[in-house]
Backbone bond lengths (Angstrom), bond angles and torsions (degrees), N, CA, C in turn:
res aa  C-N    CA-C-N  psi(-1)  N-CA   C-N-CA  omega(-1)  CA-C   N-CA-C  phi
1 X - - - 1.453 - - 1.519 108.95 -
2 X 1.114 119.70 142.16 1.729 124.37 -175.37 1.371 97.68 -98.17
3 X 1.494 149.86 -41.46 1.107 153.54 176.25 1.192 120.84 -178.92
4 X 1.796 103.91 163.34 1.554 105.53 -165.04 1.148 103.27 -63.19
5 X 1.891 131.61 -16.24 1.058 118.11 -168.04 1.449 114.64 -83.82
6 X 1.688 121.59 -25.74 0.829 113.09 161.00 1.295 150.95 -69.39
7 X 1.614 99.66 -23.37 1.489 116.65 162.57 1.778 114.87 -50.26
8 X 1.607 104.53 -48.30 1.794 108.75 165.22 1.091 116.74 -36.92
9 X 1.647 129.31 -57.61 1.091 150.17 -167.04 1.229 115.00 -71.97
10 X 0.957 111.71 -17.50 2.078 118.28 -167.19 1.172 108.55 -106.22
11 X 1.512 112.78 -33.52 1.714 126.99 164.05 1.429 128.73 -67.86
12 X 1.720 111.02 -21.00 1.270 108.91 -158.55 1.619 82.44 -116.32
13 X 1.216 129.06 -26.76 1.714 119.47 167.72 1.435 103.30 -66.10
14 X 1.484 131.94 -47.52 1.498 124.62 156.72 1.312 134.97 -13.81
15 X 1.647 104.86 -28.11 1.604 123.11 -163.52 1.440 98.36 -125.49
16 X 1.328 105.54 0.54 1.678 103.21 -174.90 1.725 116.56 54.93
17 X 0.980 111.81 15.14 1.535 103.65 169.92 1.323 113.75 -93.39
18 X 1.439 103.58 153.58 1.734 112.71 172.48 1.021 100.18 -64.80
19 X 1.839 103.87 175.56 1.220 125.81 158.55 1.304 126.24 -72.91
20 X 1.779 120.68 -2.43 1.289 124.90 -174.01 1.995 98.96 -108.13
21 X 1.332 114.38 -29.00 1.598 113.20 162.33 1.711 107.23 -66.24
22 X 1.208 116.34 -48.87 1.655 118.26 -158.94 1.689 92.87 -73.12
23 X 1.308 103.51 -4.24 2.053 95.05 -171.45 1.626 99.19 -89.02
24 X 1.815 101.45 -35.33 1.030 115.88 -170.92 1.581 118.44 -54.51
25 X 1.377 102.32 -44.93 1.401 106.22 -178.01 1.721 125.02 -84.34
26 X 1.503 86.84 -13.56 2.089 91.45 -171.65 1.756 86.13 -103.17
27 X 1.543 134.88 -3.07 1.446 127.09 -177.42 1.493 111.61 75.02
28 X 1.179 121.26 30.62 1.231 123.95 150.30 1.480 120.26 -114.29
29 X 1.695 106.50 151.10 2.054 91.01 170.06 1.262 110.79 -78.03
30 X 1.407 113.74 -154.81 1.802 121.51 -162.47 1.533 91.42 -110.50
31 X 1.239 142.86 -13.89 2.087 109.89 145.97 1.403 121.13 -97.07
32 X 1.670 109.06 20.41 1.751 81.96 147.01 1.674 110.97 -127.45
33 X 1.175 100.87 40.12 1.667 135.38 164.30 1.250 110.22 -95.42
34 X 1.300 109.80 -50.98 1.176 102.68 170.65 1.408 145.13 -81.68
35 X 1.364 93.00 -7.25 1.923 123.58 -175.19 1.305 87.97 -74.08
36 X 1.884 112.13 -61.08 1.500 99.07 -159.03 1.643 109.60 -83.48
37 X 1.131 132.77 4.49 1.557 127.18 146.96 1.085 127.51 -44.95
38 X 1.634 112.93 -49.89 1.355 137.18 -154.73 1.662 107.52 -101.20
39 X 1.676 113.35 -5.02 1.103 121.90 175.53 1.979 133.68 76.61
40 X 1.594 83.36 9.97 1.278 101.45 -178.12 1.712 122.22 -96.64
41 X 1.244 111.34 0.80 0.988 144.04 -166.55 1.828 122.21 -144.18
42 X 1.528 139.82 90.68 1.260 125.74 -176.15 1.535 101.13 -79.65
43 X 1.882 81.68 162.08 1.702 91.86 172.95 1.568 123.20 -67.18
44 X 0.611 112.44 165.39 1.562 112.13 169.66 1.741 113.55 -79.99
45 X 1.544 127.43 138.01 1.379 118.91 -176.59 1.808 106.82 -70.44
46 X 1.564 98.27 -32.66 1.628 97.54 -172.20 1.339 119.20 -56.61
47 X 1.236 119.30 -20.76 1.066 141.01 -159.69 1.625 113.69 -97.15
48 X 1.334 118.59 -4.62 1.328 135.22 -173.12 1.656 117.71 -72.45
49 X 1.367 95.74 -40.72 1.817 92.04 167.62 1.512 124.24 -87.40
50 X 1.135 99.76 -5.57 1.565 113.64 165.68 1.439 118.78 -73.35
51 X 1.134 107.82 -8.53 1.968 108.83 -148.87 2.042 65.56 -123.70
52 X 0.835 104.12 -37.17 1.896 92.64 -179.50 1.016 111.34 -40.96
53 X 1.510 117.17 -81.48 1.298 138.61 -171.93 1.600 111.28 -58.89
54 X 1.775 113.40 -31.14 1.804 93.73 -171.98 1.788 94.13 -86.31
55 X 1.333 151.24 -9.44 1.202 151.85 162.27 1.817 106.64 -72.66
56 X 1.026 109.56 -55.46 1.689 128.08 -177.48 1.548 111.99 80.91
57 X 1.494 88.91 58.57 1.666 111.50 176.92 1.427 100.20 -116.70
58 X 1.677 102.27 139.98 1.570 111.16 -179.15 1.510 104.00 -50.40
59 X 1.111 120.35 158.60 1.551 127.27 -146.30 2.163 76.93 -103.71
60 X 1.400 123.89 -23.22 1.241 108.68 -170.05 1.792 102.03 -91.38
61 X 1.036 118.24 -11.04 1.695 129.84 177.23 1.431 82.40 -71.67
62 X 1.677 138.60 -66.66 1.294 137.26 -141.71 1.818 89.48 -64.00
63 X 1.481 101.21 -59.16 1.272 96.82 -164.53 1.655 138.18 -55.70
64 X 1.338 94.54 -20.51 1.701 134.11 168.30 1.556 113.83 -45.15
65 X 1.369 99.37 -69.34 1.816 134.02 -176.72 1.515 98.81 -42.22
66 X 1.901 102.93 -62.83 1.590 132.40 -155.36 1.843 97.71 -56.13
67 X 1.488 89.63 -70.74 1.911 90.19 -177.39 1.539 120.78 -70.11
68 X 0.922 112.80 -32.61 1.660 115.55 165.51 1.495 94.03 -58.72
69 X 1.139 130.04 -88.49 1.619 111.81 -169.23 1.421 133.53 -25.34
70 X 1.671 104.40 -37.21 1.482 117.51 167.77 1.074 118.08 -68.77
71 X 1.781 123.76 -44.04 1.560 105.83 -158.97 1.740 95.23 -84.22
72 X 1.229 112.43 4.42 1.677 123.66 -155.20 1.849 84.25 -82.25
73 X 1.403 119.84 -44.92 1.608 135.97 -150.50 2.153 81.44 -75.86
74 X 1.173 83.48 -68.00 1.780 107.36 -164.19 1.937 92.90 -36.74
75 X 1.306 88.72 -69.17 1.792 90.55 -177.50 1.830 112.59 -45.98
76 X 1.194 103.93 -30.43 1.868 94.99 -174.45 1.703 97.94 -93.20
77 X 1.551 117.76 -38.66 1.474 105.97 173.22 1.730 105.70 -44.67
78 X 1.428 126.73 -57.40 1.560 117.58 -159.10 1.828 95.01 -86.92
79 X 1.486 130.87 9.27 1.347 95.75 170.60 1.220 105.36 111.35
80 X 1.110 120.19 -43.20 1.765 134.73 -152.47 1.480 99.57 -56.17
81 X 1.727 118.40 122.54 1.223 136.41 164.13 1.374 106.20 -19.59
82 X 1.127 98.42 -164.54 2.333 119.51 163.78 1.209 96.19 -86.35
83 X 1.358 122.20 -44.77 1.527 111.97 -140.30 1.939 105.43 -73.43
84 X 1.285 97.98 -7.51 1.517 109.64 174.81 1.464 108.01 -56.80
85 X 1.445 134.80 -42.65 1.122 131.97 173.57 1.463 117.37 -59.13
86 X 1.318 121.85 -40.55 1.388 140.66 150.54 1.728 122.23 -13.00
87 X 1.631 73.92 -71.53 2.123 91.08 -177.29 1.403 106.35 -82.65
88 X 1.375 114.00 -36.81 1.726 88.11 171.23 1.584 113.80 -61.43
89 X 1.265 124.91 -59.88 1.249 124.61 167.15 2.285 117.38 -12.26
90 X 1.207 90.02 -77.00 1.431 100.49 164.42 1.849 110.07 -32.48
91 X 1.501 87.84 -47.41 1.629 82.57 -151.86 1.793 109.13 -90.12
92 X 1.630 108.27 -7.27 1.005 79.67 168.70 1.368 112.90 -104.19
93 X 1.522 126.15 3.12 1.943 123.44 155.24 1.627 105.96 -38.31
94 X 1.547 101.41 -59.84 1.538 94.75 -176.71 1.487 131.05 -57.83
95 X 1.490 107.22 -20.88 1.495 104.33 172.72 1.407 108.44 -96.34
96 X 1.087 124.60 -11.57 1.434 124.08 169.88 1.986 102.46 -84.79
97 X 0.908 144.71 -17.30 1.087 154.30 -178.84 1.516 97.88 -95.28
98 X 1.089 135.93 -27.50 1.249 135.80 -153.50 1.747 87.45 -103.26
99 X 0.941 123.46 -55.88 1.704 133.69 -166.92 1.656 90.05 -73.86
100 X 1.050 136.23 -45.58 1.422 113.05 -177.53 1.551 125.91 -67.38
101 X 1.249 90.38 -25.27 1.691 97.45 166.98 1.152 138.52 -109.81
102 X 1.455 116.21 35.24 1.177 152.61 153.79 1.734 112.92 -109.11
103 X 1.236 101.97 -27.45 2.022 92.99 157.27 1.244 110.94 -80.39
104 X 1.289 121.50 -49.09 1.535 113.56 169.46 1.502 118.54 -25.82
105 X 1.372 116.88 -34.40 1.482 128.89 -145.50 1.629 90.15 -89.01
106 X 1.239 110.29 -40.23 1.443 101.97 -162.23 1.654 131.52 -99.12
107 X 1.256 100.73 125.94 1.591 118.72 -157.03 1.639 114.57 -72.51
């Protein structure tokens, strides 16, 4: 995938709708449809289970795409090697490993 914006864009030409129908239905008009295609503009998170259901993609695929695209932007804005994908990976087993055994804990 090149970006979440393109993923928008690739889904909603899929459906053959404009950018002034696809604004229609997620509540945006057709230039800031087109901003967030073009990447000049992000989606909104609130807006994420909405974009589920009008595509009819599991709402956890949407959410997948959405933050990976971001931390994907964030990591090349500061520079950050590859191996950054790496340590988050690591790091979030450990907090997911870490939170399950702390429910265990509690009585």
């Amino acid at each position: 995938m090149a970006s979440f914006g393109h993923f928008i864009k690739k889904e909603r030409e899929k459906r053959e709708w404009t950018q002034t129908e696809f604004g229609a239905k997620i509540g945006n008009n057709s230039s800031a449809i087109s901003r967030m295609e073009n990447g000049s503009q992000r989606f909104s998170v609130s807006k994420l289970e909405k974009l589920s259901k009008i595509f009819n993609i599991d709402f956890q695929v949407i959410k997948d795409l959405f933050y990976a695209d971001k931390f994907a932007r964030e990591a090349y804005k500061n520079n950050c090697s590859d191996k950054v994908f790496m340590v988050a990976e690591d790091t979030v087993k450990y907090i997911q490993d870490k939170n399950s055994k702390q429910a265990k804990l509690k009585l």
